[in-house]
N, C-alpha and C positions, 0 to 999 in steps of 0.2 A: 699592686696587682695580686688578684689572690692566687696564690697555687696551688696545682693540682697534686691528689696522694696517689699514690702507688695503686689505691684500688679502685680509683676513678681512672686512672690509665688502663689499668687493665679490661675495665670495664667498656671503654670506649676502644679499646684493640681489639676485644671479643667482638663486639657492636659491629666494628668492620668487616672481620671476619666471617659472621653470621652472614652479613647483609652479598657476601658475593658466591652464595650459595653452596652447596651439599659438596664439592672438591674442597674451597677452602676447609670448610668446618672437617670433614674427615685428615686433611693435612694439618689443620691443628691440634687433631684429637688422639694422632702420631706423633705428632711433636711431644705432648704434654706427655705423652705414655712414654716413650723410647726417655723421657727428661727423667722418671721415676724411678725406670728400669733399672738406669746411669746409676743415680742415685743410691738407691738401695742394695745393689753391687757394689759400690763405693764404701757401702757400712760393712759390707759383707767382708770387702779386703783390708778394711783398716781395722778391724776386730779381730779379723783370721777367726770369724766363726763356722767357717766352712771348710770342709776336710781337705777339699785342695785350693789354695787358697791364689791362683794365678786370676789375673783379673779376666781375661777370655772366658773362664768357666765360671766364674762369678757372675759375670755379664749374661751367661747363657743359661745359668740358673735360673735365675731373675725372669729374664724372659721368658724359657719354656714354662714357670711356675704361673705367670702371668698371663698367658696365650692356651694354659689346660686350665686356669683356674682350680688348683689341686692342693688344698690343703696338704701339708707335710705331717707326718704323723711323729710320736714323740723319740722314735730310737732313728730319726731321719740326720740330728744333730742337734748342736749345742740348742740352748733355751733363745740366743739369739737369733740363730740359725731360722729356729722354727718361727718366730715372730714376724721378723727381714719377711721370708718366705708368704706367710701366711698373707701380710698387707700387701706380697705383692699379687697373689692370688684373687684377695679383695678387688684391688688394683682391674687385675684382667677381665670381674666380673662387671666391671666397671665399663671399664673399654669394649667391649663383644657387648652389651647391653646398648651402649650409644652407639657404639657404631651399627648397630643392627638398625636400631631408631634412623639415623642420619639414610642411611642406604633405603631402610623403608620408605621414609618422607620425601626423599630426591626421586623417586621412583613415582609413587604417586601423583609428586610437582609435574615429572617428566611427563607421565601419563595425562594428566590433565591440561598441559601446555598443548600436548600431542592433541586433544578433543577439543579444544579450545585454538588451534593450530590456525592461523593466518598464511599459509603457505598463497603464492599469487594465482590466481586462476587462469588456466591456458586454454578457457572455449573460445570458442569464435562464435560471433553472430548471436550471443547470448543476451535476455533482458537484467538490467541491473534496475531494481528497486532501492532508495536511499530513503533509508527512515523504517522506524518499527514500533506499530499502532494499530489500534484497532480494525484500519485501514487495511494494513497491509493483508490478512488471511483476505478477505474479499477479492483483492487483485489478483492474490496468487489461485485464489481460487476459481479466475477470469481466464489468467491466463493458460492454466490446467486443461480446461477446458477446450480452452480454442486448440489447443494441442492433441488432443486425441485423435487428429487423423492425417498426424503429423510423427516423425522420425523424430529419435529422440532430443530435447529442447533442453535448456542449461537456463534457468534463475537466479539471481544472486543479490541476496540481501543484506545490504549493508546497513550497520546501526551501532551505538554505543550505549544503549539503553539497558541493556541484559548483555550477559556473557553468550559467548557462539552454542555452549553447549545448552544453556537453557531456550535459545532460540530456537538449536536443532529440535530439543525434545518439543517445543509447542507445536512448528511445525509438520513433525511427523505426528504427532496426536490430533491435529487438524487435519492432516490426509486422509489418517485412518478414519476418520468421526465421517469424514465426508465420504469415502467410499462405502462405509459401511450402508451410509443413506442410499445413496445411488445406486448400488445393489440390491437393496431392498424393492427400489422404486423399478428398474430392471427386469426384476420376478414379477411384479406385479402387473407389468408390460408387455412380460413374454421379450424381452430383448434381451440383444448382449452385454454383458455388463466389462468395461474396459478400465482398471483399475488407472489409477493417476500417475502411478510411478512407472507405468511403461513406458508412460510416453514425454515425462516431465523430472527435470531431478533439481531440488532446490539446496542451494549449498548459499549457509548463512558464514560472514564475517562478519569480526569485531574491530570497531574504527569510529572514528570522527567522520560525517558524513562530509564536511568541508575540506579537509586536510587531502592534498593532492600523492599524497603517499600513499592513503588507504584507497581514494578511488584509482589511483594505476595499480594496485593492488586486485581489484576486482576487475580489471584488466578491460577499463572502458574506453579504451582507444579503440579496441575489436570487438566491441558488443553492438548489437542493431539500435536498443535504445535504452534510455533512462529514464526511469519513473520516481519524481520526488514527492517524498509521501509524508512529508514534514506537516504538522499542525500548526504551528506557526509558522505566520508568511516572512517576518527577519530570517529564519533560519533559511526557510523556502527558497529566498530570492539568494540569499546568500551561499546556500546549496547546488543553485541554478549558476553562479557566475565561479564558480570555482571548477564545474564540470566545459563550462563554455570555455574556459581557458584551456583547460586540456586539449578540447576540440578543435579552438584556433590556433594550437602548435600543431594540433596534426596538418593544419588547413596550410599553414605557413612552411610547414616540412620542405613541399614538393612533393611528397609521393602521389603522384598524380595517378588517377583511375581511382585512388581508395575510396570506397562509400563511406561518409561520416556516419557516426552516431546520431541521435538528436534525441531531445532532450522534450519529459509530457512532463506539467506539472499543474498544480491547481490554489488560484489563490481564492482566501477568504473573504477579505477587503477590496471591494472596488477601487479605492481608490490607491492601492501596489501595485495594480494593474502592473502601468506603464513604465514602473520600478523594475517590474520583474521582465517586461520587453525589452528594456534597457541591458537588464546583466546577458540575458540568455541570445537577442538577438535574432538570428533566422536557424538558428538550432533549435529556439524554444516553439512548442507548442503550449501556451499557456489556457488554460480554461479558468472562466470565472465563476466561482461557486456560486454567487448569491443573483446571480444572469440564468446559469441552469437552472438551479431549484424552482430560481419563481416562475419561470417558462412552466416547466413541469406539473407545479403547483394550480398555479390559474387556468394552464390546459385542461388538468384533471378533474379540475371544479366544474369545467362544461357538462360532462357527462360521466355518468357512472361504467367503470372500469377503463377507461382510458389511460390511470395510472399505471394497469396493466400490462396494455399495450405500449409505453413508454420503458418498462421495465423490458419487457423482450425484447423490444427493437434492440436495447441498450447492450444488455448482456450475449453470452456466447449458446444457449440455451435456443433449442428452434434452429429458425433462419437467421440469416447473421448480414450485415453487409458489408460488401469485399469491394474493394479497390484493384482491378484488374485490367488489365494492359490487351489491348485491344489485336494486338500480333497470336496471344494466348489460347483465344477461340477459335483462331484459322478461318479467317471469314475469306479472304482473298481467292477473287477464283473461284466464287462460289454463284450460283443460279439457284433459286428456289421458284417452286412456282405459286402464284398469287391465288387468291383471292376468286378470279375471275377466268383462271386455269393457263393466262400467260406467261412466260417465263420473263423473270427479274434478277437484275445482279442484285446481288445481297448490300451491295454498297449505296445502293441508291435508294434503299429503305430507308425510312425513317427510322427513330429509336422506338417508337410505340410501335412499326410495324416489325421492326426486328423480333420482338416478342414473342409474338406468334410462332416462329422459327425455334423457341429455347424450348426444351423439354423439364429443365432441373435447374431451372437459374430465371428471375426478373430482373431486368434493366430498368432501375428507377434515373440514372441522370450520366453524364459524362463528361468528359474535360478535352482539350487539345491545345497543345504546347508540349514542351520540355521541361523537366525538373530540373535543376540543378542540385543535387545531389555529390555531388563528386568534390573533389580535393582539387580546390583552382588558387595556385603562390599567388599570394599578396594580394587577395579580395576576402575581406574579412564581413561587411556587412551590408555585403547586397541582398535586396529582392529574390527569396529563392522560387514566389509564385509570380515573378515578373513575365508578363508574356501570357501567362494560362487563363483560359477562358474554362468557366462549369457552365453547366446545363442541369437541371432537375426536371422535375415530374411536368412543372406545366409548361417549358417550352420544349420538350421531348417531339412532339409531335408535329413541330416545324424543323428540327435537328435531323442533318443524314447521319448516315453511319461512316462515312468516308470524313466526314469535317474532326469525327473525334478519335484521339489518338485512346483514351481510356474508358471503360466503363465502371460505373458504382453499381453493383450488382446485389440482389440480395437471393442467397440461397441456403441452406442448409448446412453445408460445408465448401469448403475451397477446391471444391474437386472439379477436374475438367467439364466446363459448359459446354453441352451437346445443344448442338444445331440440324436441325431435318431441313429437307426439300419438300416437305409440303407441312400447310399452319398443321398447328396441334390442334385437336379435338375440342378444349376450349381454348378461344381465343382471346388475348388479350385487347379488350376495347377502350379507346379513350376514353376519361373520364369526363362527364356532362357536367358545365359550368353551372351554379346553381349562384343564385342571388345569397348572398348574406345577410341578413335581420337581425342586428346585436337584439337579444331579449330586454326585456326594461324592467323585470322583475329585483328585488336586492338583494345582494350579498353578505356575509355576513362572516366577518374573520375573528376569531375568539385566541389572544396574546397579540402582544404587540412583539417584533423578535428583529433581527438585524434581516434579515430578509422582504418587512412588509413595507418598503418604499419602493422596492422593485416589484414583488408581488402585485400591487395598485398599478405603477405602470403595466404592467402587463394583462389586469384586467381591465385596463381603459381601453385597450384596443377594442375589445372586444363585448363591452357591457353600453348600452344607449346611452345617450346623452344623458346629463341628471339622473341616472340612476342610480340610489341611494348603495353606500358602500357602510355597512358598520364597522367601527373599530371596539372591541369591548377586552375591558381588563380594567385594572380598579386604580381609582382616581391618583393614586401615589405612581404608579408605574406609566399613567399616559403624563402626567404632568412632566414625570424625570424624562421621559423619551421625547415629547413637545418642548421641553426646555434647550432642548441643541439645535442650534443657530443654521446646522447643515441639513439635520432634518428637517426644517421649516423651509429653507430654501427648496427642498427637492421636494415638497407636499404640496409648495406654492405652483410650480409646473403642471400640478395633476388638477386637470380642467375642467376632463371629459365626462367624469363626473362626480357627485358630492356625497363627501366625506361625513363622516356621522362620528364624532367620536365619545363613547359612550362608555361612563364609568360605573363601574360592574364588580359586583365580585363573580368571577370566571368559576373559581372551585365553590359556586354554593349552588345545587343543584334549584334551590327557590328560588334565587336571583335570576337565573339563564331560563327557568320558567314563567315569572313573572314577567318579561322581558319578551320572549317569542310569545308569550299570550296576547298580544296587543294587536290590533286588528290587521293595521298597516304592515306588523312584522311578521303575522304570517305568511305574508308574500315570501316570504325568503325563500331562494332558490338553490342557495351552494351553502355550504358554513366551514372554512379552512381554520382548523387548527394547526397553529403554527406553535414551534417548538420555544417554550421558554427559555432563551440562551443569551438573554442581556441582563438580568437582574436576578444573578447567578449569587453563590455564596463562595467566597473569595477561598477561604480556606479548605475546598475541597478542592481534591482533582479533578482533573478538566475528563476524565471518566466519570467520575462520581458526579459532575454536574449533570452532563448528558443524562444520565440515568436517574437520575431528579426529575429531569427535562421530561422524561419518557412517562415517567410515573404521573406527570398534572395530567399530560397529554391523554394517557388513558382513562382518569381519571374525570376530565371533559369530556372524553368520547363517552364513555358510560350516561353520564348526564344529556348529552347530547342525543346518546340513542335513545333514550326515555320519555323526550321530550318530541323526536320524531315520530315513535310510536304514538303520543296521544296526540300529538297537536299537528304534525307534520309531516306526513305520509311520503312526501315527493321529496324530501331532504335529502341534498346529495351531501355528506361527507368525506371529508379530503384530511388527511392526517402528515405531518411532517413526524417522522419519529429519527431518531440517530441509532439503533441498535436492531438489526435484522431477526432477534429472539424477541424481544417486545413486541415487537411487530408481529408474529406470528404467535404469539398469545391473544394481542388482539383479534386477530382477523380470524382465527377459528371461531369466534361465537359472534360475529359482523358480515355486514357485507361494504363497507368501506371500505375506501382507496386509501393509498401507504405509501407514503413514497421515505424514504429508508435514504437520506443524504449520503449515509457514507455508500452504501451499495452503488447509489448514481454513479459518485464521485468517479469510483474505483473501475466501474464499467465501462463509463468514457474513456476515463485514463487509458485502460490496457486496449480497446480499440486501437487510440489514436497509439499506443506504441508501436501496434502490430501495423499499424498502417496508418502513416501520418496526414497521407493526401485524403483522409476522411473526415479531418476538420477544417481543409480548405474552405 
């Protein structure tokens, strides 16, 4: 066995030393000092180079020579005297040199520990987001919003992606970028402008989003809800059942009356679905990404600006829709008079007649039941909507007001809904049933993308029987995506009408011309580009691909609008993009629809956090 030298010992004693931070190394750097001090008084009394040769003043030479760093001058004593002295002087510029170093460095450690600081958070009722991505400024930027007519609100972002302090700095340069806009848009309004941090404070930690020490650390036993903002669905679903177990110790506690948490999140893959219903249970609110998008996508393709409309309803911007508690409005006891100048208890209206009676608020639908909400020992995965009955827009108008205990209201803000005793000046009128006529014109969808098996079903609801669908992208990329066994399976259901699948080159503006010049394909009435995000380049980041993705995307669109200009006047285009700045590069010189994934994603999400009974 080999053995170790003396300076590989030492080396590995330093090593330790080092490694237990700025106390040790300053008590080793005493040690070694006070060892020389020793020493060199030690030559000092066994030479008798010094005029009083007691070892106490030896000792105290040494040291004060060492602690002034003061060269001795020549008539101070002998030649030895002056030597002893001077290395110990070396010595003490030695030591006040590191040790100024050690004391600097531990101070700065300390400082940066301190801004970097994980201390536990003690709000109550706060949103906790887990995960940090592109995603995330869009929600915090959701949830900012919904807060401006709100006391102040607590965020809390947890991630291990970046350090706290480079998170703190994005997101207060993301406040500011945002206010500065808003302000802007304010003046130009004539309104008041309400900065972000009045009414919202986001405090970011550093942690493993799974690990049940960092999430009781951002202190989610007391928080209203949690938002998992993971890109990947393993992490997702594995995010989702590490917080669910926190929540089913509180559930199993006994403390009974506490309102749980619960838990919004969003998967990519249809088929984690029920992976991720599994971990999270009746805590989770899970959305499916690739069920929204194409809803969204094939709605938008009917009519031009619809995307739009989709965007506002979504986000906190405008009218909003509220989930409110039907005791909240004070209807009880109340008489208005009709229509016909009778008087009516307000209970026996309808929900479309109720309407007439809101001054600042529409009831589009309502529920009645009880939630289960609450902390019940030893029920871990019950039905939390067992019992509840909704209502929406088209059976409102058979629905009283006494049968529903809540209403889904859409207004402005959450401010109290005002009720009169006589209708308002416009009244709210049922809406007149109209026959529906699917058009029989074709469609025409340009990439093929992990979205366009649901995209198709969702425009077979809605397109004639046999109505021609094209599929175009270039024969390499339809082959590899027709080559999967699942995709064939889900292509073979879609009945209602016929599939065109057509290989293309997509980026040659000759091809997508030659192609819509054909007699038949001028019929075309929608044309959805969808985001290229299956036949990606491995090696880049899952940013850098998106941004690949955005770059054909406009790149189509350009060709696209060239080709409606000459050949195609009535062209509705529908654009998938993934980056909210692309998107508004494009749409300043277009009038195309945009639907912006991750903004949906993140708009739903912080909805259903503020209010879960919105995705009942």
């Amino acid at each position: 066995m080999k053995k170790n030298n003396l300076f590989q010992r030492f080396r590995y004693w330093l090593d330790k030393r080092m490694a237990k931070g700025t106390g040790s190394m300053i008590r080793a750097l005493l040690f070694v000092t006070i060892f020389m001090i020793l020493f060199l008084a030690s030559i000092l009394i066994l030479f008798g180079a010094s005029d009083e040769c007691s070892p106490l003043h030896a000792i105290w030479d040494s040291f004060a020579t060492a602690i002034n760093a003061e060269i001795p001058s020549s008539g101070d004593g002998s030649l030895l005297f002056i030597i002893i002295n001077g290395i110990a002087a070396i010595i003490g510029l030695f030591f006040t040199s590191i040790l100024i170093g050690i004391i600097t460095t531990g101070i700065e450690t300390k400082l940066q520990r301190l801004r970097n600081g994980n201390a536990d958070v003690l709000e109550n009722n706060h949103t906790v987001i887990l995960g940090w991505n592109d995603t995330t400024f869009a929600i915090l930027a959701e949830i900012m919003e919904s807060n401006l007519n709100r006391e102040m609100q607590t965020v809390v972002v947890l991630d291990d992606a970046c350090e706290k302090a480079e998170m703190d700095d994005q997101v207060h340069a993301f406040i500011t970028e945002k206010d500065k806009e808003r302000e802007r848009i304010a003046k130009k309004n004539h309104e008041v402008f309400i900065p972000y941090a009045k009414h919202t404070q986001v405090l970011c930690r550093y942690g493993t989003t799974v690990h049940s020490s960092n999430l009781e650390n951002c202190n989610i036993q007391n928080c209203k809800s949690i938002i998992v903002n993971e890109d990947d669905d393993d992490e997702t679903i594995k995010v989702i059942l590490a917080c669910s177990g926190i929540i089913n110790e509180l559930r199993m506690s006994g403390i009974k009356g506490k309102k749980l948490p619960y838990i919004t999140a969003v998967i990519h893959d249809k088929k984690n679905m029920n992976t991720a219903r599994l971990a999270g249970g009746k805590d989770l609110e899970v959305i499916c990404y690739p069920e929204l998008m194409s809803r969204i996508m094939a709605n938008s393709s009917r009519a031009a600006g619809l995307s739009h409309v989709f965007t506002t309803l979504f986000n906190y911007e405008g009218s909003d829709i509220y989930y409110v508690d039907k005791s909240e409005i004070k209807l009880s006891g109340k008489r208005v008079i009709a229509s016909d100048g009778s008087k009516k208890h307000i209970n026996d209206l309808t929900l479309y007649e109720l309407n007439q009676y809101l001054t600042n608020a529409t009831i589009i639908g309502g529920s009645h039941g009880k939630i289960n909400n609450k902390v019940e020992q030893g029920r871990l995965n019950d039905n939390r909507w067992e019992g509840m009955e909704s209502c929406l827009l088209p059976t409102m108008k058979s629905k009283l007001v006494k049968d529903v205990d809540h209403f889904y209201v859409l207004q402005m803000d959450d401010s109290p809904i005002e009720v009169t005793k006589n209708t308002c000046t416009v009244s709210c009128k049922e809406v007149k049933e109209k026959n529906f006529s699917p058009h029989t014109r074709p469609d025409a969808i340009i990439g093929v993308s992990t979205l366009l098996i649901q995209v198709l079903k969702e425009l077979e609801t809605f397109l004639h029987e046999d109505t021609p669908v094209y599929i175009l992208d270039t024969q390499e990329k339809l082959d590899a995506y027709l080559a999967d066994e699942e995709i064939q399976e889900e292509i073979q259901k879609i009945t209602n009408v016929c599939l065109e699948w057509i290989p293309l080159d997509i980026d040659c503006y000759n091809s997508l011309y030659e192609f819509m010049r054909v007699p038949e394909h001028r019929e075309i009435r929608s044309a959805m580009i969808l985001s290229d995000n299956i036949f990606v380049d491995e090696n880049l980041s899952r940013q850098e691909q998106k941004e690949v993705a955005d770059n054909l995307t406009i790149s189509r669109l350009l060709s696209l609008r060239k080709i409606r200009a000459d050949l195609l006047p009535e062209l509705f285009i529908t654009c998938e993009m993934n980056y909210d700045e692309n998107k508004n590069l494009a749409e300043r010189t277009g009038t195309e629809d945009y639907i912006v994934g991750s903004n949906v994603a993140a708009s739903v999400m912080t909805q259903i956090s503020q209010a879960r009974e919105l995705h009942r």
